[in-house]
N, C-alpha and C positions, 0 to 999 in steps of 0.2 A: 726785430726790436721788441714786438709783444712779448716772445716767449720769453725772452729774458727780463722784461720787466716783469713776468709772472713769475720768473722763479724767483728773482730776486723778493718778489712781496711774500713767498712761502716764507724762505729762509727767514723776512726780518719778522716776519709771524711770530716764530717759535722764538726770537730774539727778545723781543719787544712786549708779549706775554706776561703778566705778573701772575698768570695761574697757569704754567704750562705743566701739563698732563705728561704720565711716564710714557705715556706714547709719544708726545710730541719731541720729550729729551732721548729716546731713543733714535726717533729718528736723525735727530742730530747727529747724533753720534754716529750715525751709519754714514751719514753723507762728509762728516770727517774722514773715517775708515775709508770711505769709498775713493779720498786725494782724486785726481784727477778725474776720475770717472763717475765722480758727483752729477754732472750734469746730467748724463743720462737715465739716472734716478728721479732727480730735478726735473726732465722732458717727461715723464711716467706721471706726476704730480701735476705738471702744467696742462698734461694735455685734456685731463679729464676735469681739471676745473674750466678750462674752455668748451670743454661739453657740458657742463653742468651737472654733471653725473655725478650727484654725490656720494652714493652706494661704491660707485665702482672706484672712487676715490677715496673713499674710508678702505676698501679691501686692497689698493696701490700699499697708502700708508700701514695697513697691519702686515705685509710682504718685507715691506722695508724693514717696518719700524722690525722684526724678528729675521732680518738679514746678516744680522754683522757675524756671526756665528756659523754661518751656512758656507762650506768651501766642496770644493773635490781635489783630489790629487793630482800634481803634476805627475801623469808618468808618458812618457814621450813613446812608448813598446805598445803602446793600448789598442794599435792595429794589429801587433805579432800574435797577443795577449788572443783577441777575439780570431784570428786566425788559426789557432791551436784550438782552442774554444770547439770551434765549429767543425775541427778536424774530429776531436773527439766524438763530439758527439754523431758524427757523421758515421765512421770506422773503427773509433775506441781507443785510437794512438791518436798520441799530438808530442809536442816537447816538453818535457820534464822539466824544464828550467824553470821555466814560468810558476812551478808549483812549490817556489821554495822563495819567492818575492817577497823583501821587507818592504813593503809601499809604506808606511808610517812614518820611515823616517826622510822620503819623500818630501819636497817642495807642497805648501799649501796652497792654491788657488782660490780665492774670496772672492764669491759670487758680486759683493759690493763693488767689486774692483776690474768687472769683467762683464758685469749684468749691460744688454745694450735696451734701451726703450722699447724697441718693438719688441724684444723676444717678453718684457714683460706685459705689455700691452698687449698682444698676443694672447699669452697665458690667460688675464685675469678676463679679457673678451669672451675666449670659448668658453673658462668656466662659469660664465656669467650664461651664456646662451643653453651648458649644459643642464645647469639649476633649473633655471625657467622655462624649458621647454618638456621638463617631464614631469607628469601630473602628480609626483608625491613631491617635488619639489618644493609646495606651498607650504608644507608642514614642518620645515627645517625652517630655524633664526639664521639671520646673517651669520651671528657667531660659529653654528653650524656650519654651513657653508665655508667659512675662512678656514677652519680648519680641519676639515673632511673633504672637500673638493678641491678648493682653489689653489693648494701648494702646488708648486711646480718642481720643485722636489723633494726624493723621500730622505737620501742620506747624503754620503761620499759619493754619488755616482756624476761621472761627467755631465756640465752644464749644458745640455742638449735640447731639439725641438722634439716635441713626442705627442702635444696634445691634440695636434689638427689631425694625424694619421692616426691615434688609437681611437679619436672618435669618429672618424670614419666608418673604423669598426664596427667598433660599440652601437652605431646607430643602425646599419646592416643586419647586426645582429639581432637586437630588440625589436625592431620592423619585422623580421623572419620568425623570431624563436617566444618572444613573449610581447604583449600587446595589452599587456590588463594595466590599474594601476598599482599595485599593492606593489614596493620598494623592495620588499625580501622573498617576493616570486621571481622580478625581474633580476637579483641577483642569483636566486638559486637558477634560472636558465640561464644566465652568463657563466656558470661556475659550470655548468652540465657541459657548457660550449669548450671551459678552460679545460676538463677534466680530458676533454680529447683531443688537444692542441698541441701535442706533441713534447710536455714538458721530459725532461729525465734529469733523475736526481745523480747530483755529483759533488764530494764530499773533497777533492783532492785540491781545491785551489784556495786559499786566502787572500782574496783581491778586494778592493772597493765592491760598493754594489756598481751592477754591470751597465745600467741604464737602461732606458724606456728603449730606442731605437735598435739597439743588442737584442735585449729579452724578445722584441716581436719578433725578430728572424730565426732565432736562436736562443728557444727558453729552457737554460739547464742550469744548475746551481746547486744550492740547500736549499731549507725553507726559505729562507732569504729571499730566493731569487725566485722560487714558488709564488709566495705574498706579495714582492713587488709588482710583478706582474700583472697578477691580480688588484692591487691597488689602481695601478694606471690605466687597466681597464676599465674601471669600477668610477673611477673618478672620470674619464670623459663622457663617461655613460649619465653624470648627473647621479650618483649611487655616491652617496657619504659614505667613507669606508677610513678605518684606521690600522695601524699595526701595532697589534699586539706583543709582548713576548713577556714567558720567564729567565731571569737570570741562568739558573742554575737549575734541573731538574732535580726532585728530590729523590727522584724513583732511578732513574740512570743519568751517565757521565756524560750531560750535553746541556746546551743550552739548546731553547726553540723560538722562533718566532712563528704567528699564523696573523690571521686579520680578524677585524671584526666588523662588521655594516652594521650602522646605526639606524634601527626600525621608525618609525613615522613618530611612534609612542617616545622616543628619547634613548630608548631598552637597544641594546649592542647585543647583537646575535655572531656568536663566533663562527668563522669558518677554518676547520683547523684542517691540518696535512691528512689528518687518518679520514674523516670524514666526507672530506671534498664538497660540501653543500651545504647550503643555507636555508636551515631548520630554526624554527624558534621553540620547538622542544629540545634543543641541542643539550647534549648530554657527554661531561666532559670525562673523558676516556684516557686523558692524562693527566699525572700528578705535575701540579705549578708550582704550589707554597705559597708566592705571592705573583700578581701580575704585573705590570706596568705599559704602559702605552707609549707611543714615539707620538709627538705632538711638535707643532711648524713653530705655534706660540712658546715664547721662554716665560716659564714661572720667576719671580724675583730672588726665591730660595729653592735648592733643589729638595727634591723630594729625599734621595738616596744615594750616594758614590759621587755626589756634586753634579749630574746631570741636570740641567738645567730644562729640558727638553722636554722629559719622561714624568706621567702622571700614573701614581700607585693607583690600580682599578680593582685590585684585587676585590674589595667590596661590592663591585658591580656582577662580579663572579661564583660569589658564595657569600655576599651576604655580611652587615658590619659583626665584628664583634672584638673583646676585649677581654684580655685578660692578665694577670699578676702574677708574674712565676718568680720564684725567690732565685737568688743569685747571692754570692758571696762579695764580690767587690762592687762596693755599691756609686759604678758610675755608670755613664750610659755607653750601649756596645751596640752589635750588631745580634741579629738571628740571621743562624748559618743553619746548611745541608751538609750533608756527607757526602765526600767526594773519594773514591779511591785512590785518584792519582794527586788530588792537593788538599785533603784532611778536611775540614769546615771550612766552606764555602757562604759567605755572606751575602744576605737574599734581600734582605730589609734591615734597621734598625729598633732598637727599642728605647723607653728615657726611664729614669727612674722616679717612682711614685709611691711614699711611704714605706721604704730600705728594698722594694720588690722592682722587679722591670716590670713596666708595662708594654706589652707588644696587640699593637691594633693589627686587626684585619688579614688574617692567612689561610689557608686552605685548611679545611678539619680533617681531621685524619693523617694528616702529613709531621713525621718529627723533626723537631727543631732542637738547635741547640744556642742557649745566649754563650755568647762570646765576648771578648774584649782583646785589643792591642797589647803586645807585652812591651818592653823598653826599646825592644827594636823592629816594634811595627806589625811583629809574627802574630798571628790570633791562638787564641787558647780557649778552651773551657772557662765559662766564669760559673758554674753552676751543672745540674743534672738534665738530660734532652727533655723536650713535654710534646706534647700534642693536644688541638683542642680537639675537644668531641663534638662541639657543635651546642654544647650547654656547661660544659664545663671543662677545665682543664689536666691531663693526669702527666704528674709529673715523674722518672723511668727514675728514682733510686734505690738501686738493687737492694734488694730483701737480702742480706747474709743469714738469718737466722732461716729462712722458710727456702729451702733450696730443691731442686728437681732435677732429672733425667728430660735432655732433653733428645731430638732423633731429628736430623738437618738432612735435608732432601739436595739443596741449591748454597750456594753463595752470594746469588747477585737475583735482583727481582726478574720474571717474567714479563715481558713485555708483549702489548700488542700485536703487533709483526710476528714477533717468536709463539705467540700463543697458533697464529695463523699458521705457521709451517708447522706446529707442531699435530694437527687436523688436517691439515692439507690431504694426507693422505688416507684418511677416511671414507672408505668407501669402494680402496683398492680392492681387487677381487682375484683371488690366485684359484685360476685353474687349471684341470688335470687332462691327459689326452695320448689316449695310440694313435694318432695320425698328427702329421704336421701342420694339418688345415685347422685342425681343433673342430671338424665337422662333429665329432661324438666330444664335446669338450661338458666335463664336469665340473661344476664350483666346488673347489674344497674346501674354501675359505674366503667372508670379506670381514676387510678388516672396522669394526667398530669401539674406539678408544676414547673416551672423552674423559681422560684420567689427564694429569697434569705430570705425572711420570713420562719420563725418557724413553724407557724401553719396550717396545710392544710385542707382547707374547701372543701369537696367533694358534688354536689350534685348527687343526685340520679335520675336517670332519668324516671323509671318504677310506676306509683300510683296503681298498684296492692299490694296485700296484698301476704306476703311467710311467711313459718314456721321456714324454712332452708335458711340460709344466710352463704354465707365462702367468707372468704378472700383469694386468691391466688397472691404468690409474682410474682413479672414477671421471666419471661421463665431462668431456670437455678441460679435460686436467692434463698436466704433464705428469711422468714421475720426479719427485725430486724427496731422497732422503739419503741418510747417511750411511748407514748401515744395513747390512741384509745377511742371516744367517738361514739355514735352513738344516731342518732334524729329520729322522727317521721314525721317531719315538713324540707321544705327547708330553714328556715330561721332560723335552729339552735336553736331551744327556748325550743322543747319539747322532752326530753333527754330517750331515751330510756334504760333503766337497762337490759345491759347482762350480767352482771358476772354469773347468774345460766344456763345462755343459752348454755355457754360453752361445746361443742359436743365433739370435737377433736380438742387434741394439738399438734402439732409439737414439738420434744422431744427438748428442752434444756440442751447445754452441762453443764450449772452451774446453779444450783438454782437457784443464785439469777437473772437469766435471764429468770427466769419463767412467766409465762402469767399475775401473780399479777402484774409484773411493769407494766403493761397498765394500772391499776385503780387506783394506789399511788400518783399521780399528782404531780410525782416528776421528772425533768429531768434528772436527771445522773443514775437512774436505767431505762433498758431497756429490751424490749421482743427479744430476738435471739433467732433464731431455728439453729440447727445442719443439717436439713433435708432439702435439694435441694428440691423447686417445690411441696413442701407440705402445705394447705391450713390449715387456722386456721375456721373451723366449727361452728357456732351456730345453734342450737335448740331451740327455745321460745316455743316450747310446743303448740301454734294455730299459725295462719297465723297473722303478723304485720306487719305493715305501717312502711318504710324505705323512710325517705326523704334527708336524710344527714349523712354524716361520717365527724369527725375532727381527723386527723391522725398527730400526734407530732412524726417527726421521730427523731432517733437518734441525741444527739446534746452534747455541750457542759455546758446548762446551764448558758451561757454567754450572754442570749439575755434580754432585758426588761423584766421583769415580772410585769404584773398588781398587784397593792397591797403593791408593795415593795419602798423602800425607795433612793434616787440615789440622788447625788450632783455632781455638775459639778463645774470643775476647769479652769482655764484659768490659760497658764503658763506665768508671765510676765520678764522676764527675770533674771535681777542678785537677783530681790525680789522672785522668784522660783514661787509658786502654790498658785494663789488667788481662793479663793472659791465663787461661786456665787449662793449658796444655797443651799436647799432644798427638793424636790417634791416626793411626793409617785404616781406613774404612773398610772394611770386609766387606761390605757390600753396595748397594746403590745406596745407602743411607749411612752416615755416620754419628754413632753417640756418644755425649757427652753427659755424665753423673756429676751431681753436689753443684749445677749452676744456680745461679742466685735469683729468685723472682723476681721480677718485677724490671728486669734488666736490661736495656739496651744493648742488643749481642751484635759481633760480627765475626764472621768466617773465615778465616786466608789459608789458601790452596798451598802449604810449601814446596807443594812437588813443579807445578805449573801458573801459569796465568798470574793474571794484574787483576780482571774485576772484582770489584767483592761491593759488597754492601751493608749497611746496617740493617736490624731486621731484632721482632719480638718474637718471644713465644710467649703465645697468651691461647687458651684451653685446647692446650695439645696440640697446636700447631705455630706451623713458621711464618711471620705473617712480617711482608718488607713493606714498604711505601706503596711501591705500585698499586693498583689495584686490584691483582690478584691475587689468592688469598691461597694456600695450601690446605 
């Protein structure tokens, strides 16, 4: 009888109110949406006014009142689903089926309509116990707290229990591995802990996020399922943590998400995919354009795309700034990236402020381009790309009077990852030998390249004659590269034939990473070994003349190839992508004469491939988004 006349006194509360608060009208509204399973929401509100807890009854009401929005997917296979899952990543085969799933168009599931008392009572309990029981706890506001710790979920993932079991964890851990107070120690030793918990990345499924109780048995995904993890970690641990992401990369064709842990000082130190740890020198190694955050609280207007959810942080990243880039039609659009498989991709918006857009807050160095809707919704050019410098704005419209030669190495940016394999093999050591044991073994050559070229020309430094020659990777490395030529001459001309010299191979975990992709002369198959510190052996059967090695490592296939056929674009503004011919490359570089300064250029491959990318030349070189610089 009590609990009912309490709920009933909530309800005529927010009824009877002549000043009711958008909190109090949300919640309303939630406990309409919620029809039948009102009450259990209503038992979640009663029970903590019978405790008198009015803290943990303001964090009840901020839960609700930001519930009516919050569902996961009905998909009834969720057991098959995570049973392939696990197959995968166990053996590397599972069903195919699964990886072609439209869940969107899927039944929705609303938390409001399915939530039971205890599961939330539960929730806001431990997060309550995880806050206050660890010494940088004191330094967070409740605001903090509601929406860095106490959400109980991150997105679409099933409505599950996960907080009692990961802080089990979490508290195992920080007992064992870190024991100070400082908030972004204890996270960098949980991150050191995540770095070896058996994550693997996997790019083939489009599913909801997978949930807390999945990811602890079974943690593989994309970033996605990287950061969630890390989230639900982070947050039974009492560690304020958010999810970060950009839309659209401006550098390559993906979107990212990572996290970011919020420091004592207010200051959000990012933990991103390439880094793995939690530095408050962190130093951002990818191009964003703009950020945005995934938050539990709904804003009353959206920031961007109508998300209601998502807060623009970009300025917590790099810093505010502003600027007026001119445009032709003068209403307000979007600022878009360049995408090769769907043209300008929209990151952010801009409004207009005396006939100019003004666009707040984006990454310096990164190009943009303002955009607008045409009559049927398609985006266009509304103007020339800009970039900020960080003090000022320079806007790409091509010089036709002041034109140059230009000489294009690539198509599509270098990336991190690909910067890594491209030194991977730094260090190899090809030596020379009359006996099989290599007891008298010679170095003829190690290879030292820190050039950003594809090709490596090794010479050899010994004109003696050996029978036995191997390749050894440097100290604790596999081999793993694309290509492998080998000369008699230092000048590269006179091509030695080893494919029968072939002694010993280093075991390959997959076929097709067998010793043939060295002879295919093709770059996206490759030689990996499995086997640390294990040499690849030839035998030519008498003693040969070794004057030179050309070692194609690992790559993406994205660079000039001699032979092949490349046109280059200048983009001139609201007229989009003028073509300025062309040339089959003669060599690993291809040129192009009479380009226009100042120009926003791009490359397309007519012979082969999809990627491409925008990209300047500015003094004498090629210079894309990414960070890397030619």
């Amino acid at each position: 009888m009590l609990r009912g006349i309490l709920s009933a006194g909530i309800c005529l509360l927010f009824l009877l109110s002549g000043c009711t608060s958008d909190e109090d009208r949300r919640i309303e509204e939630v406990l309409d949406f919620a029809g039948d399973n009102s009450g259990e929401l209503k038992q979640v509100l009663s029970h903590y006014e019978r405790q008198g807890d009015g803290l943990k009854l303001k964090a009840a009401r901020f839960l609700i009142a930001n519930m009516e929005d919050k569902y996961a997917y009905d998909i009834p296979d969720w057991g098959a689903i995570h049973d392939t899952l696990r197959a995968i990543k166990r053996t590397g085969r599972g069903e195919n089926r699964w990886k072609q799933i439209n869940y969107k168009i899927l039944p929705k599931v609303y938390d409001a309509q399915v939530m039971t008392a205890d599961y939330l009572i539960e929730n806001i309990d431990l997060a309550f116990d995880a806050w206050r029981q660890r010494p940088w706890g004191r330094h967070y506001s409740f605001e903090d707290f509601c929406e860095y710790i106490l959400p109980y979920r991150i997105g679409d993932e099933p409505l599950e229990r996960w907080r009692k079991e990961y802080m089990e964890r979490s508290v195992f851990l920080l007992d064992s591995l870190y024991r100070g107070t400082d908030v972004i120690g204890a996270a960098d030793a949980m991150q050191c802990y995540a770095n070896n918990a058996g994550y693997q990345y996997n790019v083939d499924f489009d599913l909801p996020h997978y949930g807390a109780p999945f990811l602890r048995e079974c943690w593989m995904g994309t970033c996605r399922e990287y950061a969630d993890f890390i989230i639900y970690l982070f947050r039974s641990a009492g560690i304020p943590i958010a999810s970060d992401h950009l839309k659209f990369s401006p550098g390559v064709n993906l979107s990212h998400s990572w996290v970011s842990v919020q420091d004592t000082t207010g200051r959000f130190v990012p933990i991103e995919f390439e880094t793995s740890e939690a530095r408050r020198d962190w130093k951002n190694l990818r191009s964003k354009g703009k950020v945005y955050r995934s938050c539990f609280s709904r804003l009353e207007k959206p920031i961007f795309n109508g998300n209601r959810y998502e807060r623009d942080v970009t300025a917590d990243y790099f810093g505010e700034n502003r600027m007026l880039v001119p445009v032709r039609e003068k209403r307000e659009g979007f600022i878009a990236v360049h995408s090769f498989s769907a043209g300008w991709v929209p990151i952010g918006s801009y409004r207009m402020e005396g006939g100019c857009a003004s666009v707040e807050n984006v990454e310096p160095g990164v190009i943009l381009m303002p955009v607008v809707p045409d009559e049927n919704g398609k985006l266009r050019e509304n103007g020339f790309a800009f970039r900020w410098e960080g003090d000022k704005v320079s806007v790409f419209k091509p010089d036709m009077v002041r034109r140059e030669r230009v000489r294009l190495f690539r198509k599509y940016p270098l990336t991190n990852n690909l910067l890594g394999h491209l030194y991977r093999m730094n260090g190899l050591r090809v030596e020379g030998s009359d006996c099989s044991d290599f007891a008298d073994a010679e170095t003829l050559a190690v290879m030292r390249d820190s050039s950003l070229c594809l090709k490596r020309y090794v010479r050899m430094r010994s004109g003696k004659r050996y029978r036995y020659v191997r390749l050894l990777p440097p100290a604790g490395c596999v081999l793993d590269f694309a290509g492998l030529r080998l000369y008699a001459d230092t000048a590269f001309t006179a091509e030695v034939d080893y494919r029968r010299a072939i002694a010993s191979v280093p075991v390959s975990p997959k076929k097709s990473l067998g010793i043939e992709s060295l002879m295919d002369d093709d770059n996206l198959t490759f030689y990996y070994t499995s086997v640390k510190d294990a040499p690849l052996v030839l035998d030519f059967g008498r003693p040969v003349s070794l004057g030179g090695m050309l070692l194609v490592p690992h790559n993406d296939d994205n660079y000039v190839v001699k032979g092949e056929c490349y046109e280059l674009f200048y983009q001139n503004g609201t007229e989009g992508w003028v073509s300025l011919g062309r040339k089959i490359a003669e060599g690993d570089v291809v040129e192009f004469d009479f380009v226009p300064s100042n120009a926003l250029l791009k490359l397309h491959n007519c012979t082969k491939g999809r990627e491409e990318q925008v990209f300047l030349w500015e003094n004498g070189m090629q210079w894309f988004v990414a960070h890397l610089r030619w």
